[in-house]
MARGUDO-828859 format. One record per atom (N, C-alpha, C): residue in three letters; x, y, z. Coordinates in pm, whole numbers, plus 50000, padded with zeros to 5 digits. Each point is the difference from the previous one (the first is absolute). Layout:
ALAXYZ;...
***
This chain:
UNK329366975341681;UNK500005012349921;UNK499504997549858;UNK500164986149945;UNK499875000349842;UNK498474993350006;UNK499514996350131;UNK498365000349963;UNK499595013049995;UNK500225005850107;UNK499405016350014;UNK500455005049870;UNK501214997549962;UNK499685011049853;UNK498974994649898;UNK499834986249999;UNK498844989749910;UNK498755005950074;UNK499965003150080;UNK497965003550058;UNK500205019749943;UNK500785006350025;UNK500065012849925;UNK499785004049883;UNK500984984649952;UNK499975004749839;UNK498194994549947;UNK499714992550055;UNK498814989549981;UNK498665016550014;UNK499945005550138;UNK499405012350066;UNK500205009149847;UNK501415006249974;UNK500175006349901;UNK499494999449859;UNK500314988549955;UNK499534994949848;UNK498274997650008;UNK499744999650101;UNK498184998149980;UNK499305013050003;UNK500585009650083;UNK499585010450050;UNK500415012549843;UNK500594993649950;UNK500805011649909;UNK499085002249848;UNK499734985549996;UNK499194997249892;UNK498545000250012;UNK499705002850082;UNK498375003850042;UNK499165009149929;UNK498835004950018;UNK499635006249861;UNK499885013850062;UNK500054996650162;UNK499675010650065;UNK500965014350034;UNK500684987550041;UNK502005009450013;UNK500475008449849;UNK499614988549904;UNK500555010949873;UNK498805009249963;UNK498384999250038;UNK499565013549946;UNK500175010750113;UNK500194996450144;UNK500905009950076;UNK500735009449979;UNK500844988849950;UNK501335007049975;UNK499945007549884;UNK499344995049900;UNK499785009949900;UNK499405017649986;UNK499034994650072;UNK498665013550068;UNK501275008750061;UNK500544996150095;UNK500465004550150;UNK501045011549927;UNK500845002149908;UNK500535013149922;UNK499005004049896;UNK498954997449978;UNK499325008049944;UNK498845007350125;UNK499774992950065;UNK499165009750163;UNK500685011250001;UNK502144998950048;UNK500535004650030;UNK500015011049968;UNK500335000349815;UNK499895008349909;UNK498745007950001;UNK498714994849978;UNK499005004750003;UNK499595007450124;UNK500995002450128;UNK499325006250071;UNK500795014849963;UNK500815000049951;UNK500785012249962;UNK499625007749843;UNK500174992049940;UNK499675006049834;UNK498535005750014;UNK499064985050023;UNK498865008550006;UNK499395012950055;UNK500574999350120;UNK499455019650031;UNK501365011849941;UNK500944993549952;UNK500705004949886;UNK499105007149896;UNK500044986949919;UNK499275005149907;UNK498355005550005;UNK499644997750113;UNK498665012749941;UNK500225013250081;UNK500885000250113;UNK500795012049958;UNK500245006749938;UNK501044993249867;UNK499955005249855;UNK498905005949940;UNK499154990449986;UNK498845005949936;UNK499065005750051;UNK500555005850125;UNK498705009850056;UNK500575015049982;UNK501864998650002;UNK500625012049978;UNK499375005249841;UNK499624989649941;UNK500115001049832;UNK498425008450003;UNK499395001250030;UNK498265002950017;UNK500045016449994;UNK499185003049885;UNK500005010949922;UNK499065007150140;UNK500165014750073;UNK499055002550088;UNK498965016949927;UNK499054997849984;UNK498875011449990;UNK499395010750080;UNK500765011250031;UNK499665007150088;UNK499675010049980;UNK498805004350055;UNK499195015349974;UNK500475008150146;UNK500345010049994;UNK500225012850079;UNK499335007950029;UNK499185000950130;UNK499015009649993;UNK500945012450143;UNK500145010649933;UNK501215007650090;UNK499265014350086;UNK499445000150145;UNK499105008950003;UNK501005010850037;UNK501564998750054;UNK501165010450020;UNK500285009349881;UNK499254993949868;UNK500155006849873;UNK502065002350017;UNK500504993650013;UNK501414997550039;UNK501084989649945;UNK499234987749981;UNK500794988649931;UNK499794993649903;UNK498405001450011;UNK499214991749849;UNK500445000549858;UNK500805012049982;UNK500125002749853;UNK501654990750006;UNK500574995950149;UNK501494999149999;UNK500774990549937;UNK498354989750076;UNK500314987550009;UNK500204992149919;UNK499295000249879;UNK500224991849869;UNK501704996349917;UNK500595017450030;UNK501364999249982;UNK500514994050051;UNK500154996150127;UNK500524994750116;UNK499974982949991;UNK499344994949904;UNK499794985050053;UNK500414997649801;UNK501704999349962;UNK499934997349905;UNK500554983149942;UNK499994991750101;UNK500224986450025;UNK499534994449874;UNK501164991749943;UNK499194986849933;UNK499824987550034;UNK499184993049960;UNK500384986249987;UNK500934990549894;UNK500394988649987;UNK500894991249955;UNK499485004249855;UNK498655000849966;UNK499654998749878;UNK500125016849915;UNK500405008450097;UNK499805011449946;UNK498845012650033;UNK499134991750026;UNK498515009150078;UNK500565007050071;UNK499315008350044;UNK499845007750116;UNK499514994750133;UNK500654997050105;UNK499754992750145;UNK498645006950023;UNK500305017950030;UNK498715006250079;UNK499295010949893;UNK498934999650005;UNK499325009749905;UNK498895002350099;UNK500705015650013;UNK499615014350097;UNK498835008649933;UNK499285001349998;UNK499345013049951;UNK498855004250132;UNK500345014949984;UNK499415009250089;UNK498485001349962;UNK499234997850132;UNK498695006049975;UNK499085007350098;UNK499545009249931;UNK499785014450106;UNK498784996050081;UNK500215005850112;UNK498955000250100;UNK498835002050002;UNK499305006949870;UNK498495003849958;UNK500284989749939;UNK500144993449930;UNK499254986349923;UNK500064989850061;UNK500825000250094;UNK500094989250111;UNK498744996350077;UNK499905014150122;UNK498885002650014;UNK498724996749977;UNK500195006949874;UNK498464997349896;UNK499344988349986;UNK500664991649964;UNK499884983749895;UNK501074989950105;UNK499705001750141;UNK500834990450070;UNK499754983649931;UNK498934997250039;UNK499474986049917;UNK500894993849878;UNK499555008049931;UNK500814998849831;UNK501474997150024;UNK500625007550093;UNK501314992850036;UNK499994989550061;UNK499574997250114;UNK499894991250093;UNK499824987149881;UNK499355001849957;UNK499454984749881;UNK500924999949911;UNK501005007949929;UNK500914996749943;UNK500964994750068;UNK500725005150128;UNK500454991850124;UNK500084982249966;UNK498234997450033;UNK499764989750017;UNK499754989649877;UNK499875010449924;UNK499834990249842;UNK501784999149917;UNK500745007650080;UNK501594996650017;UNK500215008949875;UNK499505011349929;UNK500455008949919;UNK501095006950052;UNK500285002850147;UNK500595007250037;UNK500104992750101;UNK501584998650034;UNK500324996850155;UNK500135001450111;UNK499715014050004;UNK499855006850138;UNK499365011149953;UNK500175011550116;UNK499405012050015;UNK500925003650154;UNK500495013349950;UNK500875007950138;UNK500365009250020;UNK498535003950128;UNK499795014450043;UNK501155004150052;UNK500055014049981;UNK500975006250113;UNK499255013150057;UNK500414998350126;UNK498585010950074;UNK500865011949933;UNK499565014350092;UNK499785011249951;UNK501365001350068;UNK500895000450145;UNK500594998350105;UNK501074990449993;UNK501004999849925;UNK500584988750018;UNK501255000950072;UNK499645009850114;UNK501055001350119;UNK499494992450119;UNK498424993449943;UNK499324997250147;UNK499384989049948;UNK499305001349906;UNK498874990749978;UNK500264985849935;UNK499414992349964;UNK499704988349942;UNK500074995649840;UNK500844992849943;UNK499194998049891;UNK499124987450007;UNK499144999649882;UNK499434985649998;UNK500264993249850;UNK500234985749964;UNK500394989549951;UNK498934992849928;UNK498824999249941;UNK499534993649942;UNK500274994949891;UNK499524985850012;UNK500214984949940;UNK499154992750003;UNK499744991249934;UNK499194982650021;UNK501564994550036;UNK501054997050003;UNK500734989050024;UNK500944999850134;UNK499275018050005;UNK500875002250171;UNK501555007649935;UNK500735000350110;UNK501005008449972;UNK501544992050063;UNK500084984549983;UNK500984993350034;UNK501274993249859;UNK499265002749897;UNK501194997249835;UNK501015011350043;UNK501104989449929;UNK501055008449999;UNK500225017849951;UNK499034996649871;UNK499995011249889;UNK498945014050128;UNK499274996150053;UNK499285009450123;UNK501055005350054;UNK500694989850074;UNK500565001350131;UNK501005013749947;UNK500874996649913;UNK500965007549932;UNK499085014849954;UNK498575001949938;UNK499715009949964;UNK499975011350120;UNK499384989650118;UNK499275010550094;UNK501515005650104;UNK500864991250025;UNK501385007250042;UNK500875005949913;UNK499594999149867;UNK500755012049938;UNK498865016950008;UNK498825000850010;UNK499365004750006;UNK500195007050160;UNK500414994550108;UNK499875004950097;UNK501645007650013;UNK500874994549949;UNK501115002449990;UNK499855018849943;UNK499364999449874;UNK500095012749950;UNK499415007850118;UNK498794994550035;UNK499155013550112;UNK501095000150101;UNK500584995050037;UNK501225003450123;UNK500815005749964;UNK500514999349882;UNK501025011049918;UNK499515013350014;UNK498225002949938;UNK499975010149990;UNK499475008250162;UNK499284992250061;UNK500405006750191;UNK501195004650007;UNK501044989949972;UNK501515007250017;UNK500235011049941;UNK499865004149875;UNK500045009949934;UNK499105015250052;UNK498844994450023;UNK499145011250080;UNK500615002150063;UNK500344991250117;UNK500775005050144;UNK501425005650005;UNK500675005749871;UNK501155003049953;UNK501244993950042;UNK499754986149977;UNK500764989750020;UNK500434995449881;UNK501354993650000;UNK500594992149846;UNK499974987350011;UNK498704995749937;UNK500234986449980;UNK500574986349998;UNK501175006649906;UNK501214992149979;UNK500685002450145;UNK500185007450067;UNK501124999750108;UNK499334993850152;UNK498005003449974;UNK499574992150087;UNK500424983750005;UNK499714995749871;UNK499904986549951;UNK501704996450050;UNK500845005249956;UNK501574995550061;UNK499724998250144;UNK499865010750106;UNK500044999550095;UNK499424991350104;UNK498904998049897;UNK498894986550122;UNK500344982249925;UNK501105000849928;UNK499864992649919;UNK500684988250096;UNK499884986249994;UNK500364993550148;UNK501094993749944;UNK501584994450128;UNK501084994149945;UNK499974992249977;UNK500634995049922;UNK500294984249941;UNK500234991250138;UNK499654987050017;UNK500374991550074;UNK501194990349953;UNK501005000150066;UNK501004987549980;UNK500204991550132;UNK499404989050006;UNK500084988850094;UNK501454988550006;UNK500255000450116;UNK501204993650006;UNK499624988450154;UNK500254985849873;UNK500164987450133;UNK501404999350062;UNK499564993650141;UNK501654996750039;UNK499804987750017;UNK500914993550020;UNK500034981350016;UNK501214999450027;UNK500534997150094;UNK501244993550071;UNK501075012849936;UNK500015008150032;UNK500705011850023;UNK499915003749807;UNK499484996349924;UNK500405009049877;UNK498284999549946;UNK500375011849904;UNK499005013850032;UNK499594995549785;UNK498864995750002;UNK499515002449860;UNK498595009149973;UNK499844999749845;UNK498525004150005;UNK498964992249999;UNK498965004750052;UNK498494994650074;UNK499285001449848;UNK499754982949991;UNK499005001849877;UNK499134986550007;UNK499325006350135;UNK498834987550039;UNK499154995649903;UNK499814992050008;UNK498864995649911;UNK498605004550009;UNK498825002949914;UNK498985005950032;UNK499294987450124;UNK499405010850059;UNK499304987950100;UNK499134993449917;UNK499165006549911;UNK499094991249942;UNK500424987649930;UNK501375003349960;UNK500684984449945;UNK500094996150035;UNK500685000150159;UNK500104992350137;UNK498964992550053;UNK498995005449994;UNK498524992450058;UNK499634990049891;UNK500595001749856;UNK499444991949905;UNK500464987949965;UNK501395001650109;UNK501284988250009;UNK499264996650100;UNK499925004150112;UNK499744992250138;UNK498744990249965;UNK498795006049932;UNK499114995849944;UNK500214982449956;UNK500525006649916;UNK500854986249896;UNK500474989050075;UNK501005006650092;UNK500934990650106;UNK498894996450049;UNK499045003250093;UNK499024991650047;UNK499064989749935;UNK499425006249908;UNK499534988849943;UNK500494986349923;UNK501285005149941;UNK500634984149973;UNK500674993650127;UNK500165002550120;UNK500364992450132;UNK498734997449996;UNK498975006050030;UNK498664986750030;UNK499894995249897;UNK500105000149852;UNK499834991749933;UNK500674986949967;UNK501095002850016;UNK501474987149996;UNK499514997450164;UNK499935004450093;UNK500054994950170;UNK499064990949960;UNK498345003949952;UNK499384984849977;UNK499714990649923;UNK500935005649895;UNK500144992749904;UNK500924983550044;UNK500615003450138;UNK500794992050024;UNK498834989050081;UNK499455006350078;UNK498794991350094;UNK499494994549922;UNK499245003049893;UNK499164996449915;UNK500464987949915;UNK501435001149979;UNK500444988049892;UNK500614987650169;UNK500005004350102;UNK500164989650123;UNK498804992350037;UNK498475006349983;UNK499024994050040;UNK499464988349865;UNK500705008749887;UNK498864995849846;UNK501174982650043;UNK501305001650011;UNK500664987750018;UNK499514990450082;UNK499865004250129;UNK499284992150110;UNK498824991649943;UNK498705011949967;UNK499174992649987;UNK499724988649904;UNK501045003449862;UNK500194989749872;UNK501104988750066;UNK500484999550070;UNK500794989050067;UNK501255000149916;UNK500305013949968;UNK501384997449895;UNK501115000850104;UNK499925009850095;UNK500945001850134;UNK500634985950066;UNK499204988549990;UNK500534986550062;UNK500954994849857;UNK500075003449914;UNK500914995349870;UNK500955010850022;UNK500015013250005;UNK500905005949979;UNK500864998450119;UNK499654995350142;UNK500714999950108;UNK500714987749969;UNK499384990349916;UNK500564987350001;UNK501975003249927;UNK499865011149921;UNK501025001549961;UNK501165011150064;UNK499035006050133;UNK500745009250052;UNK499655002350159;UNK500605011650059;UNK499584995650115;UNK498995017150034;UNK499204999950082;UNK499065014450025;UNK500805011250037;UNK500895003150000;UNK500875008950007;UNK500635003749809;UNK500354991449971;UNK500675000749892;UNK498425003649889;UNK498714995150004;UNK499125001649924;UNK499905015850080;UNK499345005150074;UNK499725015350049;UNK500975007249940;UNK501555000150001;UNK500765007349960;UNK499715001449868;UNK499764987049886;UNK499925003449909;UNK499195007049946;UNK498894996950059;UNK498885006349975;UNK499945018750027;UNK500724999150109;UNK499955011750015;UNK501095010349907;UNK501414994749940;UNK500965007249921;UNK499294992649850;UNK498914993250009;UNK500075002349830;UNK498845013049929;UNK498985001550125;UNK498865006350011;UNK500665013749978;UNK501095000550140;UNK500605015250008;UNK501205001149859;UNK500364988349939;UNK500405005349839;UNK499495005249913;UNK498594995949994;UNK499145000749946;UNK498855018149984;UNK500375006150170;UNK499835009050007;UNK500915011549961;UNK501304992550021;UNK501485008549953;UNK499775002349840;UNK499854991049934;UNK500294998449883;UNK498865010849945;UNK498964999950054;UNK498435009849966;UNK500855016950022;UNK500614996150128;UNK499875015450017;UNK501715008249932;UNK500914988849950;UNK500845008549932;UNK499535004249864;UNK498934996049961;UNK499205000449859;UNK499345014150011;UNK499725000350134;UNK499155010550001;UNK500675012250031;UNK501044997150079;UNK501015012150047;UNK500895004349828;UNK500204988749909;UNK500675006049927;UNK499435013449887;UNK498124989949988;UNK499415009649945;UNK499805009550025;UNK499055005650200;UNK500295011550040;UNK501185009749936;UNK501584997750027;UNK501355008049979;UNK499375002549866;UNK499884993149908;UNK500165003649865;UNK498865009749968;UNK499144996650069;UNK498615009450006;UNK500485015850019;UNK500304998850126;UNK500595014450090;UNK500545009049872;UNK501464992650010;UNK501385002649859;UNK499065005749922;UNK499124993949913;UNK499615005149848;UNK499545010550048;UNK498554999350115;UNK498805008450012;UNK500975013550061;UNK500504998550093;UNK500405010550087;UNK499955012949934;UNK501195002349922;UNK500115011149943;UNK499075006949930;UNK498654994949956;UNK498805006949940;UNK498795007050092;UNK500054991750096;UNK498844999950129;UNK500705005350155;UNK499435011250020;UNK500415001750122;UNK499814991750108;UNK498484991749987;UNK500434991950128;UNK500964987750018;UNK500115001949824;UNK501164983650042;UNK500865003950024;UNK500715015349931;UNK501295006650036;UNK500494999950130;UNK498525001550081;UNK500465002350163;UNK500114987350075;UNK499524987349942;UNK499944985750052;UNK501144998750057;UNK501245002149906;UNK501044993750051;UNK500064988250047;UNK500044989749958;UNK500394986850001;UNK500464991649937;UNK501444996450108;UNK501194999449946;UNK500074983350014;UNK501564999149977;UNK500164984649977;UNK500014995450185;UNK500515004350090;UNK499925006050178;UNK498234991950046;UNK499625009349927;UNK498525000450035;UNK499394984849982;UNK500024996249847;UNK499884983549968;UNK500834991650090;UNK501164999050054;UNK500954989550051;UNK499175000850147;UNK499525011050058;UNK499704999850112;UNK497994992450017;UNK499875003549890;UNK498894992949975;UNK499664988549977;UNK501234992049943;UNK500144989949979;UNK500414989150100;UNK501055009050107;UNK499994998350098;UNK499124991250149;UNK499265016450002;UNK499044994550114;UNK498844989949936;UNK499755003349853;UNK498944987749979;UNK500844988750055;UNK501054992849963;UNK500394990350064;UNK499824996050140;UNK500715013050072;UNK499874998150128;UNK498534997750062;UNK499035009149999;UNK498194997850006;UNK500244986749940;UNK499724994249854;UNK499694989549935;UNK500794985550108;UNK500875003550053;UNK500844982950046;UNK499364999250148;UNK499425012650098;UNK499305005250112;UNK498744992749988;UNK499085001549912;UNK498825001050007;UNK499554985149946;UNK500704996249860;UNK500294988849996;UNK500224988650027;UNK500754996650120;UNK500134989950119;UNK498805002550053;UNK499775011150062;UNK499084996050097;UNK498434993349927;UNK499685007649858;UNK498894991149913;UNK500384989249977;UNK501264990849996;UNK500114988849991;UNK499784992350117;UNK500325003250122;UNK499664993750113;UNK498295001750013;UNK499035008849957;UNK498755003149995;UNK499594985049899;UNK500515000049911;UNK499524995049869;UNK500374981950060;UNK501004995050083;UNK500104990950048;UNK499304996950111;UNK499305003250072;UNK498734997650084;UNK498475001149932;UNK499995003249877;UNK498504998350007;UNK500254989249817;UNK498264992250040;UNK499934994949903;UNK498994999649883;UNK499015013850067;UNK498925005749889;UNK500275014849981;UNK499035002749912;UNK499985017449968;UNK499695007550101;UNK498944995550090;UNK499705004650100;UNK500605000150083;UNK501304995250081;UNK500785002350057;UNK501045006449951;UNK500535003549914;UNK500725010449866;UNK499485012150065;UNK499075002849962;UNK499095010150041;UNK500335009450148;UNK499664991650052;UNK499575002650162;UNK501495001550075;UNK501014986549963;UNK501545006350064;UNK500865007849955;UNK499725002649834;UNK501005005949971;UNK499275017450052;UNK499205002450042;UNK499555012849980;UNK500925007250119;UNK500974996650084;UNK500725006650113;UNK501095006549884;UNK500494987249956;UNK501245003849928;UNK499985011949910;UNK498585000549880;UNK499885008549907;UNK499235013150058;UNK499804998050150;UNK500085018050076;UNK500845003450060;UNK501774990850010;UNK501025002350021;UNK500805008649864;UNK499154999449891;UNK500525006449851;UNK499195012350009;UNK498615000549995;UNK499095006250010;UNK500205014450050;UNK500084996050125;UNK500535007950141;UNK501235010449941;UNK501214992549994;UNK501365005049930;UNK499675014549933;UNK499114996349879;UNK500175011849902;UNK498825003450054;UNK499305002550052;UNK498925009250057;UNK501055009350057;UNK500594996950139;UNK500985006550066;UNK500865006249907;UNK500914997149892;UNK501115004149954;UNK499325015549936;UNK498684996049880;UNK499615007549972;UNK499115016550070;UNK499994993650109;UNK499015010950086;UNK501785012150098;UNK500834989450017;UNK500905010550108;UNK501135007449904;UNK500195010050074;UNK501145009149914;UNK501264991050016;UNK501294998549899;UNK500154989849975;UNK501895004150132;UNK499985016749994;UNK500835003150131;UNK500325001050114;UNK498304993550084;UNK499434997550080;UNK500754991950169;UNK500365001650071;UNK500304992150095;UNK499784984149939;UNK498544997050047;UNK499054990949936;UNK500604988749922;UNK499705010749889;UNK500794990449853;UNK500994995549963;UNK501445009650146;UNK501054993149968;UNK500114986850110;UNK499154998550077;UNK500134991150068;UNK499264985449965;UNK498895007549873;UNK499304982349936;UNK501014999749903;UNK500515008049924;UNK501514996149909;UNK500624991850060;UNK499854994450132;UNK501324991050040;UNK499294989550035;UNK498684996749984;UNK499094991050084;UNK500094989349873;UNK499594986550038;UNK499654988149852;UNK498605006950017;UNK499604994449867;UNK498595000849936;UNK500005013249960;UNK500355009650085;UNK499645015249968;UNK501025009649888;UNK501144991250010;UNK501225007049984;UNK500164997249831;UNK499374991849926;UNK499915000649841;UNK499505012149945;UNK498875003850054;UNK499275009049968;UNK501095014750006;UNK499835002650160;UNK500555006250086;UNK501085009249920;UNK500664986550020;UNK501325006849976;UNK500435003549844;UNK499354999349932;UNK499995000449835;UNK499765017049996;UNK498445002450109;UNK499795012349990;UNK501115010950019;UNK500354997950122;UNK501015006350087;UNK501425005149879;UNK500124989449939;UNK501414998649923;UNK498955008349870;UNK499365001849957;UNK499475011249862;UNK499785010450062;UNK499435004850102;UNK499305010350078;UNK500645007350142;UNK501154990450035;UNK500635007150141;UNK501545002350026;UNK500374989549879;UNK501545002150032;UNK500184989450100;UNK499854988850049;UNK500814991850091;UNK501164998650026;UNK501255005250126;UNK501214993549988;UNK500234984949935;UNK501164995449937;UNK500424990949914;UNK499634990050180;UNK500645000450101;UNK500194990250102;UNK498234998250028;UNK498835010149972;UNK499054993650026;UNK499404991149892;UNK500665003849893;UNK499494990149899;UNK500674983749990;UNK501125000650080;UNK500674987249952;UNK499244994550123;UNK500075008750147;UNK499094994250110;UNK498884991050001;UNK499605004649886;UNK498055000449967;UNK500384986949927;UNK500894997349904;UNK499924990349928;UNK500704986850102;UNK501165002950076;UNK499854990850075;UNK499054991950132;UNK499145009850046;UNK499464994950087;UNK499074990849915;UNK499725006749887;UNK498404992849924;UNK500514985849919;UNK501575001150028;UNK500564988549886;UNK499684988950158;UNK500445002050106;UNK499744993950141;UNK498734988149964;UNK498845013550001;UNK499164999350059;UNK499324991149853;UNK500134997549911;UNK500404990149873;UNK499924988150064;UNK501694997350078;UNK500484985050019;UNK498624998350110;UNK500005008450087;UNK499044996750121;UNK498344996849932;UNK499685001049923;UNK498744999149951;UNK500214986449903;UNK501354996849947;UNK499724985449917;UNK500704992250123;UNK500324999850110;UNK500294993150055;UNK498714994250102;UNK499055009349993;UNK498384996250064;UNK499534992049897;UNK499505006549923;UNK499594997749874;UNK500374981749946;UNK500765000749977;UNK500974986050001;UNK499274986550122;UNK500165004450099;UNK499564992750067;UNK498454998249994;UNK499355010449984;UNK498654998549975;UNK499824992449879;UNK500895002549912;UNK500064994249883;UNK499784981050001;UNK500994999350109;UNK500244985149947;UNK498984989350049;UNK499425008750126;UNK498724992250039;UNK498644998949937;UNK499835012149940;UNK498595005849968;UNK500085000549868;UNK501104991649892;UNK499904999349870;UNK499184986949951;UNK500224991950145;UNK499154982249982;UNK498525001950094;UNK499775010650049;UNK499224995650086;UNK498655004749932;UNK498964991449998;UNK498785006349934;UNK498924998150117;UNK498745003849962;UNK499265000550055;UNK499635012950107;UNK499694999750105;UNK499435006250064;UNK500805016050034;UNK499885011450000;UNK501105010049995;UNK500605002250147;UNK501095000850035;UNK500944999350081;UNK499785014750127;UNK500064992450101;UNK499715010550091;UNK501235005950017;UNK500485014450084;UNK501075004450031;UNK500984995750086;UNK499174991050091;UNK500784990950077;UNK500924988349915;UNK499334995049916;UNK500614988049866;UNK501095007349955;UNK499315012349960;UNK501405005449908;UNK501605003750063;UNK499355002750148;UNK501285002250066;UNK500614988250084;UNK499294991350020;UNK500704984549976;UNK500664996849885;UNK499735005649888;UNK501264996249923;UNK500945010449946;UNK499985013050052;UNK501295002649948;UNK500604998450141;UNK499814990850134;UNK500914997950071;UNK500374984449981;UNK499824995249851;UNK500424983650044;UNK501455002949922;
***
C-alpha cells in the first residue's frame, strides 16, 4: 500500500505542476464563464441599440400612432425607438432616396403597412434584416396594437380578450421515492454542455494515462520503477494519481461554474433558468470518476502492449469509439426513453447516460444507486483484466501482440 501511495503521489506531483494542467485549469473557468457572459453581454448591448424607423401607413390608421407608442429608453437616457410617420405619396415618389438611406444606415428601417390590415401584409425593410433585439420588440409591439385594433373593430374588449386567451401558469412537481418536490431541471443546453465536458476530459485523462504507460516503456523508466514496485501497484498508481489529477481540475472548475451561475443568474435569463445546483456538480463529479477509472484501465492495458506511436494509434482507436459512441448516443436519444434507461445501467454507457437522465428525467434514487453499482463492478472487472495485461505487456517490447498473446496472459 505505501508503494502505491509513492507511485500516486510521484503520478500526482508531476502531473500537477505541468504547464499544461495549470493553463487548463486556468482557461477551463474562464471557457466556462465565457460561454455564458459572452452572449450575455452582447445581449446587453444589442438591447441597448438605438432603432430608426420610418412608417409608411397605407390604412391611414396607425402611422400618426406609433411614435407615441414606442417611448423606451436606454441606460443612457436616449430614446430606444425613434418612430416617425411617412406618407404614402413621398414614399411612392422617391422610393430610391429611401432605400439608400436604408443602406447608407441614416435610417434603420422602413415599415409599410398595407391599406387592409385585417388581411394583408406588412413589409420590414432593412440592410441588417430583422433578427436585433431592438426589431424583434418593435415589430411585436406593432403587431400587438393591429390586433388590438381588429378587436376593437370587431366590438371586442381587448383587455378581456387578452385575459381570456391568456395561458396558465405551469407548476411541475417531481416524485422520488414517495415525496413530491418542485421540478427545476436544469436547462438542457447546460446539460449537453456538462455532458460535453464530461466527455472530453474522460478521453483526455483516459489517454493521458496510455500515453504516460508507453512514453515509460519506451524510455526504459518502467524497468526502474518496477524495480521498486510490483505492475499492479505501478497501474494503480498511475491510474489514482492521473484520476487526482482530473478530480482536482474539475472541483476548480465546478467551483467556478456555482459561483458563475450565483452571481450571473439573477441578471440573465438564461442563467436564471440554468439552475445548477450543488446536486448537479456532485453528480458530475461523480460519473467523471466513474467513466474516468472505466476507460482508464482499459487505455492502460492498450498503452502496455504497444511500443511505438503507431501502435498507440491503431489499438487504442476501439477504446476511444467506446467514448465516442457513448455521447453520440446519449446526446441523440430522449433521455425518458425505454433505451436510455437501459444504457443508464450498462458500463461505458452509463457515465454519460445516466448524468443525463438524473438533469432531464427524474431517475428513481434505486436506479441511480443501481447504475452506480453495477459500473463500480464493472471498474474491479476491467482492472482486474487490465492488471493482468498489465504485468506481461509492461516488459514486453518489440513486435505488437496478437489477440491470441493477449489472452494468454490474462489467463496466466
Amino acid at each position: 500500500m505505501k508503494k502505491t501511495l509513492t507511485i500516486i503521489k510521484r503520478e500526482f506531483m508531476t502531473k500537477l505542476f505541468n504547464k499544461g494542467f495549470l493553463i487548463s485549469t486556468l482557461l477551463g473557468p474562464i471557457f466556462i464563464m465565457g460561454i455564458y457572459f459572452i452572449p450575455s453581454y452582447f445581449r446587453g448591448q444589442s438591447a441597448e441599440e438605438q432603432l430608426v424607423v420610418q412608417v409608411v401607413d397605407y390604412s391611414q390608421s396607425l402611422g400618426n400612432q406609433l411614435p407615441g407608442m414606442f417611448g423606451d429608453t436606454n441606460a443612457d437616457g436616449q430614446a430606444r425607438f425613434i418612430v416617425s410617420p411617412l406618407s404614402p405619396a413621398s414614399y411612392e415618389a422617391d422610393q430610391e432616396t429611401f432605400y439608400q438611406a436604408v443602406e447608407e444606415n441614416y435610417v434603420d428601417a422602413i415599415l409599410v403597412l398595407p391599406a387592409d390590415l385585417s388581411s394583408g401584409e406588412m413589409t420590414y425593410i432593412s440592410a441588417e434584416g430583422h433578427q436585433s433585439v431592438s426589431s424583434r420588440i418593435f415589430i411585436e409591439r406593432v403587431r400587438a396594437t393591429i390586433n388590438q385594433q381588429r378587436l376593437t373593430n370587431a366590438g371586442l374588449d381587448p383587455g378581456e380578450v387578452s385575459r381570456l386567451t391568456a395561458p396558465l401558469a405551469l407548476k411541475a412537481i417531481k416524485l422520488s421515492g414517495g415525496e413530491a418536490s418542485a421540478d427545476s431541471g436544469t436547462n438542457p443546453v447546460v446539460t449537453i454542455i456538462f455532458l460535453t465536458i464530461l466527455y472530453m476530459t474522460i478521453l483526455v485523462y483516459g489517454a493521458s494515462v496510455m500515453q504516460g504507460v508507453v512514453e515509460e516503456k519506451t524510455s526504459r523508466i518502467m524497468e526502474v520503477l518496477l524495480s521498486s514496485g510490483n505492475s499492479f501497484q505501478l497501474m494503480m498508481g498511475k491510474l489514482f494519481g492521473i484520476g487526482g489529477i482530473g478530480l482536482t481540475q474539475y472541483l476548480i472548475w465546478s467551483a467556478a461554474a456555482l459561483i458563475a451561475f450565483q452571481f450571473a443568474g439573477s441578471g440573465d435569463h438564461f442563467m436564471a433558468s440554468a439552475n445548477v445546483t450543488a446536486g448537479t456538480l456532485f453528480f458530475f463529479i461523480l460519473f467523471f470518476l466513474l467513466g474516468y477509472f472505466q476507460f482508464s484501465t482499459l487505455y492502460a492495458a492498450v498503452g502496455a502492449m504497444c511500443t511505438t506511436q503507431e501502435d498507440v494509434q491503431s489499438m487504442s482507436t476501439p477504446v476511444t469509439l467506446f467514448i465516442i459512441l457513448p455521447f453520440l448516443i446519449t446526446i441523440s436519444l430522449e433521455p425518458t426513453s425505454n433505451l436510455a434507461q437501459i444504457l443508464s445501467m450498462m458500463p461505458l454507457f452509463a457515465p454519460m447516460q445516466m448524468f443525463l437522465r438524473i438533469e432531464q428525467a427524474n431517475p428513481a434514487v434505486w436506479e441511480i444507486l443501481l447504475s452506480i453499482g453495477i459500473n463500480i463492478l464493472a471498474i474491479l472487472f476491467f482492472t482486474w483484466i487490465a492488471a493482468k495485461i498489465y504485468r506481461v505487456g509492461s516488459l514486453m517490447y518489440g513486435k505488437r501482440p496478437s489477440l491470441g498473446e493477449v489472452l494468454r496472459w490474462v489467463r496466466y
